[in-house]
C-alpha positions in Angstrom: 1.0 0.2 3.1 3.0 -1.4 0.2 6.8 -0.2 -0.5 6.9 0.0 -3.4 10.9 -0.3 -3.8 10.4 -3.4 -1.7 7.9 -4.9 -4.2 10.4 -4.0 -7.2 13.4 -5.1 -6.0 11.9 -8.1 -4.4 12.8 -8.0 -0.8 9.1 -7.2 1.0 9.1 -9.5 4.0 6.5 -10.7 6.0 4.9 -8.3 8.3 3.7 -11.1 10.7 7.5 -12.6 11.2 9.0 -9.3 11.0 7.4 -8.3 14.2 8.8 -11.4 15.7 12.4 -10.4 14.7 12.1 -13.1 11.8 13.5 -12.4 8.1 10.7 -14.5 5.6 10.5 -13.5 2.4 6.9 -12.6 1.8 4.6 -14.4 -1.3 1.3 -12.7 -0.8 -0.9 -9.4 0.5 -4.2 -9.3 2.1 -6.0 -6.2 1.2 -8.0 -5.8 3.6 -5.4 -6.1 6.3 -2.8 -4.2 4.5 -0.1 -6.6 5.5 2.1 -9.2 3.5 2.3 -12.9 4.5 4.7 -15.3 4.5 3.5 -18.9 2.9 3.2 -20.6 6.5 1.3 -16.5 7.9 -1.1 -16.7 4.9 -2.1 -20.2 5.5 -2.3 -19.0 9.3 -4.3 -15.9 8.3 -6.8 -17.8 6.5 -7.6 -20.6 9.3 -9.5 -17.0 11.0 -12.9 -17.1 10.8 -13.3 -13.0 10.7 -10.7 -13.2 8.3 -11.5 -16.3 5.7 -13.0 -13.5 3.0 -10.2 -11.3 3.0 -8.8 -10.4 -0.5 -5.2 -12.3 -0.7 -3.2 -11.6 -4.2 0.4 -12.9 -4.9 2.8 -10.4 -4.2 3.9 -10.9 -7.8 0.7 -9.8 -9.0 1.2 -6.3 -7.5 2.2 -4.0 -10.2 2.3 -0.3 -10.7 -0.8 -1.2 -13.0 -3.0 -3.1 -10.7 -2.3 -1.4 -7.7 -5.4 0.8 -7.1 -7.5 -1.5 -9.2 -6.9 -5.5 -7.9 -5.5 -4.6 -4.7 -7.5 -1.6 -3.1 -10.6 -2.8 -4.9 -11.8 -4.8 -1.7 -12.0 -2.0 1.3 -14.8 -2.0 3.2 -17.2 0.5 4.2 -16.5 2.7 7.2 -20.0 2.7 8.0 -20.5 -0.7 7.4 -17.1 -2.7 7.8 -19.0 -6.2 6.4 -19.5 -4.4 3.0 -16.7 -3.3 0.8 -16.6 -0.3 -1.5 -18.4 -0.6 -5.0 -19.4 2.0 -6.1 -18.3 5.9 -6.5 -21.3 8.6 -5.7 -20.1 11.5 -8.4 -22.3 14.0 -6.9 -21.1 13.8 -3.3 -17.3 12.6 -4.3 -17.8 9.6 -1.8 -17.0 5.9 -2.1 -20.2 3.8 -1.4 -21.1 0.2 -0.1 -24.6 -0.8 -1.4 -25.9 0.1 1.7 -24.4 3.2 1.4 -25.5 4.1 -1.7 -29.1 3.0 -1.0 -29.6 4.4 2.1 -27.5 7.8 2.5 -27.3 8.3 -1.7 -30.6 7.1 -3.0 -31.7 10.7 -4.5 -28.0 11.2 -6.1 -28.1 10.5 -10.1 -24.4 10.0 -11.1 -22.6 6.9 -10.0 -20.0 4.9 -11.3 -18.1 1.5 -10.1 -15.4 2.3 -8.2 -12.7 0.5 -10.3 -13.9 3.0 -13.1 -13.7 5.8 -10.5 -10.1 5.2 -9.7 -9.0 4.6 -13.6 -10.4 8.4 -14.3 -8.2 9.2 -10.9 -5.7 7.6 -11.9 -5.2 9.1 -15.5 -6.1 12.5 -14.1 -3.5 15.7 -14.7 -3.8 16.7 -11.1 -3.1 12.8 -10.4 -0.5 12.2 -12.9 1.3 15.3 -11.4 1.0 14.1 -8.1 2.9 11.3 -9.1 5.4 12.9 -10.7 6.3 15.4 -7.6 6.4 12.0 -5.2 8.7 10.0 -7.7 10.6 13.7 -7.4 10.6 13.9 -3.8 11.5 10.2 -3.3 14.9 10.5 -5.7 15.5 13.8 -3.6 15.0 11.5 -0.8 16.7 8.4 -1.5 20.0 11.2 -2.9 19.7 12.6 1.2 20.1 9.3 2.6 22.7 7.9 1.0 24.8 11.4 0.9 23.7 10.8 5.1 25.2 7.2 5.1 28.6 8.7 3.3 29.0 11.2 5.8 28.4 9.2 8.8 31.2 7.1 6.9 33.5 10.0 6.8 32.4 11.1 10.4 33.3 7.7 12.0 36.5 7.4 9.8 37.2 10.3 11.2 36.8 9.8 15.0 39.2 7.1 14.3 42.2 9.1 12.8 41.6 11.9 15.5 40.9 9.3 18.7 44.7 8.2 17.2 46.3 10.9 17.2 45.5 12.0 20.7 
């Protein structure tokens, strides 16, 4: 999954280094793996046959405004992981491959393409409120840690005085 503070403030690092203790700055994202590549791990990553089709977009290209759209447009089908998602069935609520959608949807009369799907989700109250409570919840969040950080501070400045005076 993307962090998003990462992405805006510019310090997302390579997943592939950063389990090898490594600190590389990161230049891309493969959808499909969820992970962000380095410029030598995305040349790497391509070189795999299984993996020569995945979606790769710059890491720059990530947005707030392309994130459901460009980057989670190519995830493919639980059912059928060689297909990726196209289509939304409206009458079951269900993301579709086209095998999906012809096989287990065929009777079903309301579709739309999956990008469209995820606009109208997207722009939705319930959705936009969502958003609102998590951008809530992570200021609450970020206010915790760093009043945790200031009081581990105090703490060890503390151990210091008292291991002194004794």
């Amino acid at each position: 999954m993307i962090d998003r503070r990462e992405m805006e403030q510019g310090e997302k690092l390579c997943d592939v280094c950063r389990n090898e203790n490594i600190s590389q700055k990161a230049i891309s994202w493969c959808t499909i793996c969820d992970e962000a590549y380095c410029d030598a791990c995305e040349v790497n990553h391509k070189k795999y046959k299984m993996a020569r089709n995945h979606k790769i977009v710059s890491i720059q290209d990530i947005s707030e405004d392309t994130c459901f759209g460009n980057v989670f447009g190519f995830v493919a089908c639980d059912e059928h992981p060689d297909k990726t998602i196209e289509t939304f069935c409206e009458d079951h609520s269900k993301p579709c491959c086209t095998v999906c959608a012809t096989v287990h949807h065929r009777k079903c009369e309301h579709f739309v393409a999956i990008d469209k799907a995820v606009t109208g989700i997207k722009k939705s109250m319930k959705a936009q409120k969502l958003m609102m409570e998590l951008k809530e919840t992570s200021n609450k969040l970020e206010i915790i840690i760093d009043n945790r950080k200031k009081y581990n501070k105090f703490r060890k400045r503390n151990r210091c005085c008292f291991d002194r005076n004794q």
